[in-house]
N, C-alpha and C positions, 0 to 999 in steps of 0.2 A: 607135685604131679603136674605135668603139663598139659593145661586148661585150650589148648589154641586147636580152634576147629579146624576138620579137615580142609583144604582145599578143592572145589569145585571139580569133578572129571572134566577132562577136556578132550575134545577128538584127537585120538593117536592120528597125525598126519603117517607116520609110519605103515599105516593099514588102506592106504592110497597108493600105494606101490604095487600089489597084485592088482588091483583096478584099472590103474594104467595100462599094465601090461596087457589086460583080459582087451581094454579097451583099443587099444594098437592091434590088437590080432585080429577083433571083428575091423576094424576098420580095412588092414590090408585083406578079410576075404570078402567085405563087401565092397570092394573098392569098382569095380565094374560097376556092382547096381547103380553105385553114387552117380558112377556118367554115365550109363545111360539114362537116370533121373535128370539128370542136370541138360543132357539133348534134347528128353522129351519136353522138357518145361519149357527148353528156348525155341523149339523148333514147332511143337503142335499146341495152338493157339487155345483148346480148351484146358492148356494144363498151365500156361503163363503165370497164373497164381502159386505155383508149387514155390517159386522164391520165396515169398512172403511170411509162406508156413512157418517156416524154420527159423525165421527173423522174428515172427510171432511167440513162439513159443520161448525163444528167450527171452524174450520180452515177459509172458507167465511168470517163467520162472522168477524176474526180477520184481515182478510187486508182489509175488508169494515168499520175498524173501526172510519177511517176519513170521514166516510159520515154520522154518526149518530151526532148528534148534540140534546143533553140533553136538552140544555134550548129550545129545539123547542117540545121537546115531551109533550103530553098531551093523558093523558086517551081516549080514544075514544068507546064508547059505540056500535057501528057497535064488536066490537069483542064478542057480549054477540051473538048475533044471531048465528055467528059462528060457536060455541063453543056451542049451542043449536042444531044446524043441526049434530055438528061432535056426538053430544051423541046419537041425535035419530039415525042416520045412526048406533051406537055401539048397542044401543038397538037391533035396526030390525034386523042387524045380529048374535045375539042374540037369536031372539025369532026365526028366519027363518033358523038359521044354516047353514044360510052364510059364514062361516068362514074368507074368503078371504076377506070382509067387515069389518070386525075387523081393522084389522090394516090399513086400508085407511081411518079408521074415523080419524084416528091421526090428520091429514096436517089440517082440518077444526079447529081442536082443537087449534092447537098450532100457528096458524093465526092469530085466535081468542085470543090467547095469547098476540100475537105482537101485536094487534092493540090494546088492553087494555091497555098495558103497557104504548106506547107511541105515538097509534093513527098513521097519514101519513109519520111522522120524521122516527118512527122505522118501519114501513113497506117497505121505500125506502130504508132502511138499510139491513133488514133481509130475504127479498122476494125471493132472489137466493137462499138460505141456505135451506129455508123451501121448497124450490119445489125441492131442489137437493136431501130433504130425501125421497123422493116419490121412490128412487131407490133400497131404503130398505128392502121394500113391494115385498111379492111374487107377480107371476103373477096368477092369477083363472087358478086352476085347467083346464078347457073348453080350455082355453085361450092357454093354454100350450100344452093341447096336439094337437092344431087346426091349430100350428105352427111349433112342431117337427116336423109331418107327413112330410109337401112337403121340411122342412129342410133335414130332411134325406135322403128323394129322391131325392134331388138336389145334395146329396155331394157323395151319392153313384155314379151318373151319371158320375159328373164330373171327382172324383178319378178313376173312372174306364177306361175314355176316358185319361187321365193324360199318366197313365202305360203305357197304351198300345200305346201312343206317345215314348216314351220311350223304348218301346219293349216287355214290358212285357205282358204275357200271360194271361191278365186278364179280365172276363166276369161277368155279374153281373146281379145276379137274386134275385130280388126284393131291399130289404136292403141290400143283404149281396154281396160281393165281394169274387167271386173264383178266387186263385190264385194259380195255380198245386194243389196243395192240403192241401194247406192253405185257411181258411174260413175268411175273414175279415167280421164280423159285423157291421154295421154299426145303431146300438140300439137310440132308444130315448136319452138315458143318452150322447151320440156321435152325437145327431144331430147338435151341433153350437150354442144351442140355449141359453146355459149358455157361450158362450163366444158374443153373440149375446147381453144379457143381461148386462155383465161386461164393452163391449168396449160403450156401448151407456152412461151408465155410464162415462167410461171415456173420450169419448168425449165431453161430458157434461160439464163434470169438464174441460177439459181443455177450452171451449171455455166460461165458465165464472171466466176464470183466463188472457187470453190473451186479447190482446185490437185491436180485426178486425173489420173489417167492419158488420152488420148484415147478410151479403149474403154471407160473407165466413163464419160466425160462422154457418151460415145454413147448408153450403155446409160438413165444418165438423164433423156437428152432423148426417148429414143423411151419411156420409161414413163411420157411425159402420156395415150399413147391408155390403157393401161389402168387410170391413177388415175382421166382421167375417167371413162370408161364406167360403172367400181365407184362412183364419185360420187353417178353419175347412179341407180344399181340402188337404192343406199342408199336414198337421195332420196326414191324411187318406193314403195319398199317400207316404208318407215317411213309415209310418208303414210299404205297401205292400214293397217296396224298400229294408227294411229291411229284412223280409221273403225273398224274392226274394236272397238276398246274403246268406242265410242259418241263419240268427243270428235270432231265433225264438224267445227265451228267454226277449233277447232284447228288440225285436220289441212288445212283451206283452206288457212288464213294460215300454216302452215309450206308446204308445195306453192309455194305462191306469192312467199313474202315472203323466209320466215325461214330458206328451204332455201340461198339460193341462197348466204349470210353465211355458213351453217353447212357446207357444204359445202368453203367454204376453208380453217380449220383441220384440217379430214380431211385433205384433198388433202396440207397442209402434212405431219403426222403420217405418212401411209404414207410422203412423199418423204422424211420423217426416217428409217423403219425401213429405205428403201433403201439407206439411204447407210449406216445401222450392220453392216445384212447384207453389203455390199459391201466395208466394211471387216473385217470377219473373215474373209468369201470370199477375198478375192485381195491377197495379200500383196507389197508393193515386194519385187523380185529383187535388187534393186541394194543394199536393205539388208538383205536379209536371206541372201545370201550373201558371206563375205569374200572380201576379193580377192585374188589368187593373185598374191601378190609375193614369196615363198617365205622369208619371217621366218615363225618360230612366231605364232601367237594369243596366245600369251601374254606376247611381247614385243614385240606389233605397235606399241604407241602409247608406248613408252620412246621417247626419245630416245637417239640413238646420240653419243659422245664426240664430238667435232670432232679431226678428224686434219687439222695442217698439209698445203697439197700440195706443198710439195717433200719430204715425208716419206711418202708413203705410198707407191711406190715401192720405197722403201729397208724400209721395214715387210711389203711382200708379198716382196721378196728375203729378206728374215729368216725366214720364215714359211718358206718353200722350202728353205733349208737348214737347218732345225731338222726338218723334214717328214723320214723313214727313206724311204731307196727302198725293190724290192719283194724284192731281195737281202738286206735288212737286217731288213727284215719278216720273212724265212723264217726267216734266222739267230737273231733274235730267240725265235721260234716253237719252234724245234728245242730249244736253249740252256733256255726254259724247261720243254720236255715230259722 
């Protein structure tokens, strides 16, 4: 009788053939979204970072690469419904002139990719990657400017109460910031909202790259709103600083140019001090309490003898009658008082 184990399954590359296909047909009907994504990112300055998304997220996928496991993947037909919803949502913004709908039908799509491919194995593989490109995507119109407004208002405020800690002679009527006779505007384009945009992004990425707990990666994903905001205060306030010492020139082309470059090594630096403070703050339980196995501490990580098992039995009956009962105890007791 032939004793030789089966061999391993192994992925039918053969079952990457309707994949491909499914994957060539979304690509030629979202072939427009792609450029006009790829206009928006090079041509309006708060989407610059959409390149990065998609270079990121292969990048996921590449140190998630030990969690995919081939011989477990299997086609799974949940990706056709998908990949049905991501085209009708492409349609209806289409017929509705939606625009902003366009490019969010992607993520349905390419979902519906994963799990064709290889069903629950590659979906616990590529699940960060695909929700990381949702970062891509502009924000609706409505959306943007529903959030510039009180961004604006808030950094005017701020920067102007800043100064004037400082000494400077500065009052501030609506958006814009008078300073002697310098005008700081403080425009849509200047409200935060594209570093607002970028830092959430990267805190995104960092906390599905580090290994914390769920309630610190929580904690440093919601502190993109207030790294931007202070970004943005800096930003504002340095400008007038600079006006204020006479270098108007300057103070332009940082405002405009040189803030926006500079700005991201801060952002980077305070999300460095979060994570040290965080790290002192809140200490792992699980290692910083011993576990209650009831060996002493001080002879927790000995190794204990190896006792044969047909003897150990006959070792605790030994133990038993060498043990004084509680007759023998008193007698004991007496005898010595």
């Amino acid at each position: 009788m032939n004793t030789t184990p089966a061999a391993p399954s192994r992925f039918n590359l053969a079952a990457l053939a309707p994949v491909a296909l499914t994957a060539a047909a979304l690509l030629w009907a979202f072939w427009t979204t792609l450029v006009d994504l790829a206009q928006t990112w090079s041509h309006n300055p708060q989407y610059t970072h959409g390149w990065l998304v998609p270079a990121f997220a292969a990048f996921l996928l590449w140190t998630r690469r030990g969690k995919l496991d081939l011989a477990a993947c299997r086609p799974s037909y949940w990706g056709l419904p998908l990949i049905a919803f991501g085209l009708g949502l492409r349609l209806y913004a289409t017929y509705a002139f939606y625009g902003s709908l366009e490019p969010l039908a992607l993520l349905p799509c390419i979902a519906g990719l994963v799990l064709l491919f290889g069903g629950r194995a590659a979906w616990g593989w590529a699940w960060p990657a695909v929700l990381f490109l949702g970062f891509m995507i502009p924000l609706p119109y409505s959306v943007s400017v529903a959030m510039s407004g009180p961004l604006q208002r808030l950094a005017t405020i701020v920067s102007t109460f800043v100064m004037q800690t400082l000494g400077m002679p500065a009052l501030d009527e609506g958006n814009v910031i008078q300073l002697n006779d310098q005008r700081i505007g403080v425009v849509e384009a200047c409200s935060g909202l594209r570093m607002l945009v970028v830092f959430f992004a990267m805190s995104t990425a960092v906390v599905m790259v580090v290994k914390r707990h769920w309630m610190d990666k929580a904690i440093i994903v919601l502190s993109a709103v207030p790294i931007a905001i202070i970004s943005n205060i800096v930003r504002v306030t340095l400008t007038g600083v600079m006006y204020e010492m006479g270098k108007n020139e300057m103070a332009h082309q940082f405002f405009h140019d040189v803030a926006g470059w500079f700005m991201m090594p801060l952002a980077l630096g305070m999300l460095w001090l979060e994570l040290g403070v965080m790290r002192r703050l809140f200490v792992d339980a699980a290692a910083a309490t011993p576990a209650k196995t009831g060996v002493p501490a001080s002879t927790r990580g000995v190794p204990r003898p190896a006792v044969p098992r047909g003897n150990r039995r006959a070792a605790n009956r030994e133990q038993r009658v060498k043990a004084p009962s509680p007759a023998q105890q008193v007698e004991q007791s007496v005898e010595k008082g």
